[in-house]
GUZA-484914 format. One record per residue: x, y, z of N, C-alpha, C in turn; residue in three letters. Coordinates in pm, whole numbers. Layout:
BEGIN
PT  neast nnorth    nup caeast canorth   caup  ceast cnorth    cup residu
PT      X      Y      Z      X       Y      Z      X      Y      Z    ALA
...
//
This chain:
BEGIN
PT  neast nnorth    nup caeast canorth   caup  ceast cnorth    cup residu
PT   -176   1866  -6670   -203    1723  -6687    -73   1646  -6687    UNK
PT     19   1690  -6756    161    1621  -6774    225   1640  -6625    UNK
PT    180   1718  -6503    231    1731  -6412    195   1666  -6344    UNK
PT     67   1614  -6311    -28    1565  -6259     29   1448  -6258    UNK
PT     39   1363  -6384     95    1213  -6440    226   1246  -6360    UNK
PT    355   1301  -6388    459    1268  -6328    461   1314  -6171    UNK
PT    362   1340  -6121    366    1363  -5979    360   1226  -5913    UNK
PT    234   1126  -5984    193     990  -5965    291    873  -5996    UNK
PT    387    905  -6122    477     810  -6117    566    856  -6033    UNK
PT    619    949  -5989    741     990  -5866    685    937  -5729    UNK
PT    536    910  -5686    471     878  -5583    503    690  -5589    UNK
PT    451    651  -5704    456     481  -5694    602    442  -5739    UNK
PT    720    485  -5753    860     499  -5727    891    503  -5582    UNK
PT    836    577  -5510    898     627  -5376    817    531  -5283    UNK
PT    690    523  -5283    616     446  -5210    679    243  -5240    UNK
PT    738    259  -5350    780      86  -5317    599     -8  -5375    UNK
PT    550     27  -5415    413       9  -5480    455    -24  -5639    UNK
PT    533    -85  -5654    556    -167  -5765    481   -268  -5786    UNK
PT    413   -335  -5832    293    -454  -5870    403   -573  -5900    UNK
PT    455   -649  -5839    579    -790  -5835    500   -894  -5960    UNK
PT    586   -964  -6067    558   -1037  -6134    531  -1176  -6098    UNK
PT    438  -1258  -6061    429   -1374  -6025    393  -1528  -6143    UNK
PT    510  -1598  -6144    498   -1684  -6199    369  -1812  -6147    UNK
PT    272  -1775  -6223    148   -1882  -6175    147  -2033  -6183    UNK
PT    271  -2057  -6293    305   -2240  -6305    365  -2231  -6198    UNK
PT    475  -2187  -6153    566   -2270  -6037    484  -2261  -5899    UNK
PT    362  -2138  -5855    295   -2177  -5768    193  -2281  -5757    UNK
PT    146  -2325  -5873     54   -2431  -5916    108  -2551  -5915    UNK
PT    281  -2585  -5944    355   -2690  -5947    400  -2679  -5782    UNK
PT    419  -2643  -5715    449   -2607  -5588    336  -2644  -5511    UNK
PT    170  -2622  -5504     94   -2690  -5444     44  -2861  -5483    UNK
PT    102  -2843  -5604     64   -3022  -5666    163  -3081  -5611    UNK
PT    242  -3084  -5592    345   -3185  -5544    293  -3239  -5429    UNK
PT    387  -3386  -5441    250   -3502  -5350    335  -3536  -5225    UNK
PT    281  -3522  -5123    366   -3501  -4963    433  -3648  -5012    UNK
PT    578  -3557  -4904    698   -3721  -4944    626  -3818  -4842    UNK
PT    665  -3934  -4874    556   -4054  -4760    720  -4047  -4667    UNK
PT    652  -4077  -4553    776   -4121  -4442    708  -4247  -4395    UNK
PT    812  -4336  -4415    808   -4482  -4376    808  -4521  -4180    UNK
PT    699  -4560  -4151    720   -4574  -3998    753  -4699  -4019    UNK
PT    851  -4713  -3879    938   -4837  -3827    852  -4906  -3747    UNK
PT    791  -5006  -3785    700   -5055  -3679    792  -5096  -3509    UNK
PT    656  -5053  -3460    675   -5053  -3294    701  -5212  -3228    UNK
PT    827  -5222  -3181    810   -5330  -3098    745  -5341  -2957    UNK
PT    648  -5428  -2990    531   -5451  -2845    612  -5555  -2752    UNK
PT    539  -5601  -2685    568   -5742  -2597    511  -5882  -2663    UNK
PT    370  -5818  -2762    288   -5935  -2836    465  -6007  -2900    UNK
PT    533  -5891  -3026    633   -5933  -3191    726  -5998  -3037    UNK
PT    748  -5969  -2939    864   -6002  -2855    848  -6169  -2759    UNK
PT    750  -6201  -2776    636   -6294  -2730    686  -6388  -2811    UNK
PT    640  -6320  -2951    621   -6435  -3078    733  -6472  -3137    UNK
PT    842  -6387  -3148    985   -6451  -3163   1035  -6536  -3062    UNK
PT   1056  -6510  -2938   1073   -6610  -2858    993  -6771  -2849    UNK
PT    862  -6751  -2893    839   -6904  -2916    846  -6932  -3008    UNK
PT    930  -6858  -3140    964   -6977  -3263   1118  -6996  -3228    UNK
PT   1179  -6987  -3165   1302   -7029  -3134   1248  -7199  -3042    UNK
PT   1331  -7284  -3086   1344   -7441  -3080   1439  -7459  -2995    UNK
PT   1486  -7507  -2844   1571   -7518  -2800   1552  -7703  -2855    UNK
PT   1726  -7737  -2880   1744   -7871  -2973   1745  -7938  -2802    UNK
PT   1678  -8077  -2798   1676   -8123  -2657   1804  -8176  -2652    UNK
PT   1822  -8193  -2509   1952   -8244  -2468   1918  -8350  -2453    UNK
PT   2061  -8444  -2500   2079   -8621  -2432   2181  -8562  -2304    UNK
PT   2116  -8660  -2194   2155   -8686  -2080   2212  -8817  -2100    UNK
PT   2345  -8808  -2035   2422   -8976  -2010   2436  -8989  -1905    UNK
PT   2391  -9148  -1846   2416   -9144  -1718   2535  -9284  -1722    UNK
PT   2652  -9243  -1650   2713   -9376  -1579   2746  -9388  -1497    UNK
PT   2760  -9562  -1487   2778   -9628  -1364   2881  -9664  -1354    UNK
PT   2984  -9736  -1311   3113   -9841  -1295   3018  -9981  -1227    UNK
PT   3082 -10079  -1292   2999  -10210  -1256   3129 -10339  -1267    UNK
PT   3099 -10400  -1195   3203  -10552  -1168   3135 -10619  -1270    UNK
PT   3147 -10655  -1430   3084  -10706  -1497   3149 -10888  -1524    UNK
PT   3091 -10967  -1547   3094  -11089  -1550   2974 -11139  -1650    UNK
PT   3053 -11159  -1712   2961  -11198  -1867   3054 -11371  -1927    UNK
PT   2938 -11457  -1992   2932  -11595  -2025   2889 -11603  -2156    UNK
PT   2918 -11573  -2259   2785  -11616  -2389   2873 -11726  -2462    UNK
PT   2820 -11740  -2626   2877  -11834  -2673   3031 -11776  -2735    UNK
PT   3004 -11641  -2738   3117  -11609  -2841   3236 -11526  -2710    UNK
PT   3229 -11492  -2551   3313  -11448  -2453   3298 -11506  -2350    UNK
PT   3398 -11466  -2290   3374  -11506  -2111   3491 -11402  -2074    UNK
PT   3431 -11361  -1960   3517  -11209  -1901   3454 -11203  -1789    UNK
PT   3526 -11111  -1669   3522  -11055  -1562   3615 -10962  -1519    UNK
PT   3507 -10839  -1560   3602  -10694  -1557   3550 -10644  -1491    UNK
PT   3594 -10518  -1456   3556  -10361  -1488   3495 -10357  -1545    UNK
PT   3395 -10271  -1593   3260  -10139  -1704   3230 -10084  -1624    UNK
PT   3158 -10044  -1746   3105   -9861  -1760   2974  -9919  -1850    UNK
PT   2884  -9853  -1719   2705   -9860  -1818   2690  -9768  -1822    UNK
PT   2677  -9692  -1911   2603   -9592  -2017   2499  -9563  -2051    UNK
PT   2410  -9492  -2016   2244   -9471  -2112   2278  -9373  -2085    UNK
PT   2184  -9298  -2215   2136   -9193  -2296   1989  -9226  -2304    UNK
PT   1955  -9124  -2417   1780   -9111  -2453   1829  -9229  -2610    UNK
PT   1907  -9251  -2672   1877   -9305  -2778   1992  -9429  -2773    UNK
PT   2105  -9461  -2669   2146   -9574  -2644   2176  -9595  -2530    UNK
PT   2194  -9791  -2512   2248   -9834  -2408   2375  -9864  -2417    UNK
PT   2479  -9816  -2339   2621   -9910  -2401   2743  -9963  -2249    UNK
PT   2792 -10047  -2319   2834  -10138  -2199   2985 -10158  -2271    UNK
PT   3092 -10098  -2171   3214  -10078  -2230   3336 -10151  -2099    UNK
PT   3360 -10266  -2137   3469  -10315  -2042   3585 -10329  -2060    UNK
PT   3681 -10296  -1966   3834  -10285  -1994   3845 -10373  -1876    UNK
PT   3995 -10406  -1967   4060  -10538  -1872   4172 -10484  -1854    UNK
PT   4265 -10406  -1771   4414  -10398  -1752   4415 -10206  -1879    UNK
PT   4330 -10163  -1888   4287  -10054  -1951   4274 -10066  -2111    UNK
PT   4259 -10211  -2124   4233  -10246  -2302   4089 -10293  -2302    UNK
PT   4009 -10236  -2410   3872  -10293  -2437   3862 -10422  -2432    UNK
PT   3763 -10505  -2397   3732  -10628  -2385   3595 -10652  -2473    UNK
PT   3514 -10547  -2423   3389  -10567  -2496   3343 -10437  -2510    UNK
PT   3305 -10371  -2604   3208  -10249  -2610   3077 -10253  -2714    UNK
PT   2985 -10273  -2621   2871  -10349  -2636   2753 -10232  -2640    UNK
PT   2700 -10176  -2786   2578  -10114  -2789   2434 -10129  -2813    UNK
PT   2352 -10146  -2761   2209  -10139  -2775   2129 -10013  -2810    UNK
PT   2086 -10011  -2909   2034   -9872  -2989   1865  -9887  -2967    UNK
PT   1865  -9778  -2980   1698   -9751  -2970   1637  -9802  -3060    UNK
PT   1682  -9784  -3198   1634   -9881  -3295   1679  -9968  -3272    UNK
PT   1628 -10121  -3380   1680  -10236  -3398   1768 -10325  -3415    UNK
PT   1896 -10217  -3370   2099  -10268  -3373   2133 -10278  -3240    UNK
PT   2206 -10368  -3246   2290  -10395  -3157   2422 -10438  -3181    UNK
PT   2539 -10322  -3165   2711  -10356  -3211   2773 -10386  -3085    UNK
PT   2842 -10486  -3153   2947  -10538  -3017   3087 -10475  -3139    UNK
PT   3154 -10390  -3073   3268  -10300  -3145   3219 -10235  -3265    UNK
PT   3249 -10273  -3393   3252  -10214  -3484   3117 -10279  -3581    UNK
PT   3083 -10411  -3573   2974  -10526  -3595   2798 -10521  -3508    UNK
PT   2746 -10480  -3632   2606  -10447  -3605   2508 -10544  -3656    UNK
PT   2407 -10580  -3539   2328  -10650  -3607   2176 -10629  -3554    UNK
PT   2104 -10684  -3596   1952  -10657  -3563   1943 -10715  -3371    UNK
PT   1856 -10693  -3333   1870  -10748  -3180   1810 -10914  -3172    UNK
PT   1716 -10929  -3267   1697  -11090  -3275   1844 -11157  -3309    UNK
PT   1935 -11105  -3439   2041  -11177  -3469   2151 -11170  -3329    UNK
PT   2127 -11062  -3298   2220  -11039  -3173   2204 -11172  -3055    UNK
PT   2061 -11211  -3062   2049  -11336  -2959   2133 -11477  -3028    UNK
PT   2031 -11440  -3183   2115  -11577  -3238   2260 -11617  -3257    UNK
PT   2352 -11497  -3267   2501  -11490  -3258   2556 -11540  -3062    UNK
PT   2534 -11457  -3030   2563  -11457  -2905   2464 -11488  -2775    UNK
PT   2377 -11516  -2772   2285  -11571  -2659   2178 -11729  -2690    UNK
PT   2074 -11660  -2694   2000  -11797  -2779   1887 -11725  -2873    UNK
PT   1869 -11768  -2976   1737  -11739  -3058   1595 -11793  -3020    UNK
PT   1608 -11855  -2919   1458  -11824  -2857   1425 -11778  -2744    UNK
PT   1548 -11638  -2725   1461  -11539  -2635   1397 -11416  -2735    UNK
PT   1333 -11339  -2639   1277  -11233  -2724   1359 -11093  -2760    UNK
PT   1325 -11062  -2878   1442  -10952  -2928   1489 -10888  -2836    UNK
PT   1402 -10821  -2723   1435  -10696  -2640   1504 -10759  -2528    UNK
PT   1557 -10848  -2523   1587  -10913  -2388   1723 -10865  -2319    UNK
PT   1831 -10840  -2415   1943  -10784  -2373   1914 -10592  -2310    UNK
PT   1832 -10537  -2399   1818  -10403  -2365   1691 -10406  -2267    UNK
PT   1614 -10523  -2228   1556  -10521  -2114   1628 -10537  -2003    UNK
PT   1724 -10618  -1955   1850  -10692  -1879   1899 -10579  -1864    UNK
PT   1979 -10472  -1948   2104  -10407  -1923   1989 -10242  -1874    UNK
PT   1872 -10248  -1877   1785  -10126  -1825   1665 -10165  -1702    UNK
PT   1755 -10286  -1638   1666  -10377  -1550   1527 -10350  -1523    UNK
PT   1451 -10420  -1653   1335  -10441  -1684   1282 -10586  -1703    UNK
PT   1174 -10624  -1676   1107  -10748  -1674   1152 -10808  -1813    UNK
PT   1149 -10975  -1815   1173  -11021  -1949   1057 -11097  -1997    UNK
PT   1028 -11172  -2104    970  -11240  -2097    808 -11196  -2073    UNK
PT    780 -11066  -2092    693  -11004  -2098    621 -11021  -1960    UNK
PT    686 -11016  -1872    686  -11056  -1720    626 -11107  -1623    UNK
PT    692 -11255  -1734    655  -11374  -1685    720 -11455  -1552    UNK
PT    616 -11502  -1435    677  -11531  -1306    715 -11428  -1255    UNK
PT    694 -11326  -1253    728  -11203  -1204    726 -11247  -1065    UNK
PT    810 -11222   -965    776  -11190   -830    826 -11070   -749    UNK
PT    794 -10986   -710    811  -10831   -632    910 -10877   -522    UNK
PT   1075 -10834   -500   1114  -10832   -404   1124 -10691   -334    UNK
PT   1141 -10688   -185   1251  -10612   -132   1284 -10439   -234    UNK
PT   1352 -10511   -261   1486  -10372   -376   1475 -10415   -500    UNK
PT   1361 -10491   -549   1358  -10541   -707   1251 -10641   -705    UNK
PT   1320 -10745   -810   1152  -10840   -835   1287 -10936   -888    UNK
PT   1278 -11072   -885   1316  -11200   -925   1224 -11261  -1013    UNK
PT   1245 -11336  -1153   1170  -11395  -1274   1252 -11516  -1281    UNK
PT   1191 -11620  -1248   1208  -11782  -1299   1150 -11826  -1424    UNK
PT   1234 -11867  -1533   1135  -11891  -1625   1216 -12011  -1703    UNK
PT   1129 -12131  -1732   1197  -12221  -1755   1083 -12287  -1928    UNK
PT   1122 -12344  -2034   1120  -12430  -2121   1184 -12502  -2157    UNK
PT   1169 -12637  -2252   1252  -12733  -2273   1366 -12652  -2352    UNK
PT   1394 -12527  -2401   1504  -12458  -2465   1580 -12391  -2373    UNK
PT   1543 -12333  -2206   1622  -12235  -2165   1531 -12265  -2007    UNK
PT   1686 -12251  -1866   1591  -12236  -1815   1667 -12129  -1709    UNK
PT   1617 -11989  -1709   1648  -11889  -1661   1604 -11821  -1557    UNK
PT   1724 -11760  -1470   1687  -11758  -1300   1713 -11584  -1331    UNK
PT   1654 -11497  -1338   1685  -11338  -1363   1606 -11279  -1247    UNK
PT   1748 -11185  -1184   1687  -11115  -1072   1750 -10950  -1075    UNK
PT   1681 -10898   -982   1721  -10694  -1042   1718 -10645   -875    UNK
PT   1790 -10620   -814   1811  -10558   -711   1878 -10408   -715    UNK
PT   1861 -10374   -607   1922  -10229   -627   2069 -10160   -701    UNK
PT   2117 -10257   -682   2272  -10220   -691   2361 -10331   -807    UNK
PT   2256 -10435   -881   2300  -10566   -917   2156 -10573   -992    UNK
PT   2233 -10684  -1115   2148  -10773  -1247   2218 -10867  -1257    UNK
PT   2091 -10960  -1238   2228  -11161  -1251   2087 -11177  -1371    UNK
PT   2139 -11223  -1445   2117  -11344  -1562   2136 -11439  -1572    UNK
PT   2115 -11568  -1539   2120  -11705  -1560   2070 -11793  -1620    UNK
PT   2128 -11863  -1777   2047  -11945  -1856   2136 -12072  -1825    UNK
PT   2115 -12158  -1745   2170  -12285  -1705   2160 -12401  -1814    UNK
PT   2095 -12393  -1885   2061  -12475  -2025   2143 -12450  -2142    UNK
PT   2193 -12313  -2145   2221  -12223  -2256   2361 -12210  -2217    UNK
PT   2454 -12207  -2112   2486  -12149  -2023   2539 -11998  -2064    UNK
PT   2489 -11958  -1996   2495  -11809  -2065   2476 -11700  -1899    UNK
PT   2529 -11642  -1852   2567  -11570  -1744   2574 -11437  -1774    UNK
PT   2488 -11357  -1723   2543  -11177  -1735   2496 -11158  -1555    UNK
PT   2658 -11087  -1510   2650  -11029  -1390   2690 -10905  -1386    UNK
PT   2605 -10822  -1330   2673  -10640  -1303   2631 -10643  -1177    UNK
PT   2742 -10589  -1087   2737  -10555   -984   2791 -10420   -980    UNK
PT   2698 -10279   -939   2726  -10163   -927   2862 -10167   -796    UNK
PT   2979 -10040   -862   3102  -10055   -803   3049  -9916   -698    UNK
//
């Protein structure tokens, strides 16, 4: 019997039939553990590539356009015959004359309700009453200098290369004509003269 027994332990020695100790928490902690998350990078489509491009704002551009003009101007407060430079933009008109290469007049008309001659701003009605007459209508200078009808276009007549407006009251009596290349103003009552002739 005692031979028998150590025949069996010399057998599970040699055979490698050892029974291995297994720790049952760390395999139990080993299947609980909670899959690591992996963060996906969202996919850029053509839709996200679409939609950024139309929230981008291109800021609009001002366009300036000028001219050179033989200017000849009469009011109450100048009298000149120069050189200028007409100017428009989307948000002003401006009229800049040199005499011998020194300013004479630099004359702005704003989209809003100013009008500066140099550094001196005023509403466009006061602008008549300073320097033209107060009973034309506010827009009359930035109608004139963007050769547009005055007078809400009154006597209108269609020429040729433009249209000619006669318009006369016991306050003013004005001969305004717009040709291709040229704007005459004439208040013979007032006397008051604006000539541009494109150079």
């Amino acid at each position: 019997m005692r031979v028998y027994i150590f025949v069996v332990i010399i057998a599970v020695f040699t055979t490698g039939c050892i029974p291995k100790y297994v720790d049952k928490k760390v395999s139990i902690e080993q299947n609980t553990k909670k899959p690591i998350a992996i963060e996906k990078k969202p996919q850029i489509t053509k839709e996200i590539v679409q939609k950024q491009e139309e929230i981008i704002i291109e800021e609009p551009t001002t366009k300036e356009v000028s001219k050179s003009y033989k200017v000849t101007m009469k009011t109450k407060k100048f009298a000149f015959s120069d050189t200028g430079f007409l100017v428009k933009s989307n948000n002003m008109i401006r009229l800049n004359v040199l005499a011998m290469g020194n300013p004479v007049l630099d004359l702005k008309v704003k989209k809003s309700d100013d009008v500066c001659v140099g550094s001196l701003c005023n509403t466009k009605l006061g602008f008549n009453q300073s320097f033209l007459s107060g009973e034309y209508p506010e827009s009359l200078i930035e109608n004139v200098l963007n050769k547009k009808p005055i007078f809400d276009g009154e006597n209108l007549k269609k020429t040729k290369n433009g249209f000619i407006q006669n318009i006369e009251s016991k306050n003013y009596k004005i001969k305004y004509q717009i040709s291709r290349g040229s704007i005459y103003f004439k208040d013979s009552k007032n006397r008051i003269l604006m000539k541009l002739k494109e150079l």
